[in-house]
C-alpha positions as CSV (number, residue, x, y, z in Angstrom):
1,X,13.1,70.9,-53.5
2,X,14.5,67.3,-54.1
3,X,12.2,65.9,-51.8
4,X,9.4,67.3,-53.6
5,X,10.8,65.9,-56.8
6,X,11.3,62.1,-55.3
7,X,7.7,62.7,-54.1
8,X,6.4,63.9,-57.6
9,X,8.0,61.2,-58.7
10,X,6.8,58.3,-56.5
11,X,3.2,59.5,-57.3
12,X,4.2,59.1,-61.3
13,X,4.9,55.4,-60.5
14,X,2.0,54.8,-58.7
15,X,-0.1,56.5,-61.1
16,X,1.8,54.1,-63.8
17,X,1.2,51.1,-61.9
18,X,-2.3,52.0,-60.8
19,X,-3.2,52.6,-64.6
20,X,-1.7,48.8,-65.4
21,X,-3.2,47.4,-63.0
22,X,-6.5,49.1,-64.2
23,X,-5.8,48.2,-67.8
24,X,-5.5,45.0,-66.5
25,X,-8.8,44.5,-64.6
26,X,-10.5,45.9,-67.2
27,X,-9.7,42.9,-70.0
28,X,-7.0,44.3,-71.1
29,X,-4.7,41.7,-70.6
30,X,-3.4,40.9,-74.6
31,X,-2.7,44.8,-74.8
32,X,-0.3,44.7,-71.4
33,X,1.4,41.5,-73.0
34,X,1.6,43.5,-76.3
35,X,3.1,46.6,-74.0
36,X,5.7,44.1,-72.4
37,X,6.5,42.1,-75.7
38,X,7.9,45.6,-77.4
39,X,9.4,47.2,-74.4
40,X,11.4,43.3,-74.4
41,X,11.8,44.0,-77.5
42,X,10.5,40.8,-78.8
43,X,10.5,39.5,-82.5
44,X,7.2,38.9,-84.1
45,X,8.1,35.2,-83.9
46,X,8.7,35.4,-80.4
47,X,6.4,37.5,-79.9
48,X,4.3,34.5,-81.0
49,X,5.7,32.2,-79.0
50,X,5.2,33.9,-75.8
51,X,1.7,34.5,-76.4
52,X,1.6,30.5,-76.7
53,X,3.7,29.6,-73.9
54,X,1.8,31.9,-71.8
55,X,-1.7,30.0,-73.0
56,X,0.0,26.9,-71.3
57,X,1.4,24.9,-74.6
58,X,4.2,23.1,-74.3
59,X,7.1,23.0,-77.2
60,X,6.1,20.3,-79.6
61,X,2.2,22.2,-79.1
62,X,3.7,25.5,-80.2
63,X,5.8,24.1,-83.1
64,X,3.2,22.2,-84.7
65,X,0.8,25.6,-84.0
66,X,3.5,27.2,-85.5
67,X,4.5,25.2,-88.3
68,X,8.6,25.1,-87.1
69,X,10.3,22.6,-86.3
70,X,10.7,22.2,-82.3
71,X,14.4,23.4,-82.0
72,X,13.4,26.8,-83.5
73,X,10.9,26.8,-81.0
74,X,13.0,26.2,-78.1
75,X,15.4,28.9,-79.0
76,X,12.9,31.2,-79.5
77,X,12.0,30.1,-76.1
78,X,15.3,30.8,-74.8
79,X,15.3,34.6,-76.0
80,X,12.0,35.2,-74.6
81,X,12.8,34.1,-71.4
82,X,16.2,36.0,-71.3
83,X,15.0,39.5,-72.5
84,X,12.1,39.0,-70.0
85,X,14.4,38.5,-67.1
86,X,13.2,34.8,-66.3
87,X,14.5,31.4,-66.7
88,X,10.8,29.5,-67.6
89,X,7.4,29.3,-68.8
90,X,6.4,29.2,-65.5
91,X,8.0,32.6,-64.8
92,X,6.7,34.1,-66.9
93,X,3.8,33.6,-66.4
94,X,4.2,34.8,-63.1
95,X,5.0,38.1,-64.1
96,X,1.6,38.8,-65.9
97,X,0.4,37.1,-62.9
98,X,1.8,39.6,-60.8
99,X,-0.2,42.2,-62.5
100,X,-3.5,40.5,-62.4
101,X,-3.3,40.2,-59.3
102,X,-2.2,43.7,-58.1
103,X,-5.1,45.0,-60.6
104,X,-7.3,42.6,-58.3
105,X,-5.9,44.5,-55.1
């Protein structure tokens, strides 16, 4: 019986993963960034600035995007990247990255 469970519940995963990675391939890419911003648990402000850092801006881009001075930016930064489990832009980036390209597989 508990194999049957761990088995029932492998196939859950896979069907989880298997649907992002759909969701993904399919354009979808703002709504899985959505999906990871409120399971983070992210501000609307940071929120914000994730959805920036991720296009590739820099700090002084997203402040003066963002009308805040750059210091509030980096902070905001700083939370991002700490409820996301990174330590930089450039990962995390690499976690929507990830999921392209496991859609792409």
């Amino acid at each position: 019986m508990a194999t049957g469970a761990a088995l029932a519940r492998g196939m859950i995963a896979q069907a989880r993963r298997r649907e992002a990675a759909l969701s993904i391939a399919s354009g979808a890419l703002s709504e899985v960034a959505a999906e990871r911003f409120a399971a983070w648990k992210l501000t609307p402000a940071e929120a914000d600035v994730a959805t920036f850092a991720l296009k590739g801006c820099d700090v002084a881009e997203i402040a003066a995007l963002r009308g805040a001075a750059q210091g509030t930016v980096r902070a905001q930064l700083a939370r991002v990247y700490e409820k996301a489990g990174v330590s930089s832009q450039a990962g995390l980036a690499s976690l929507f990255l990830e999921d392209l390209f496991a859609g792409a597989g």
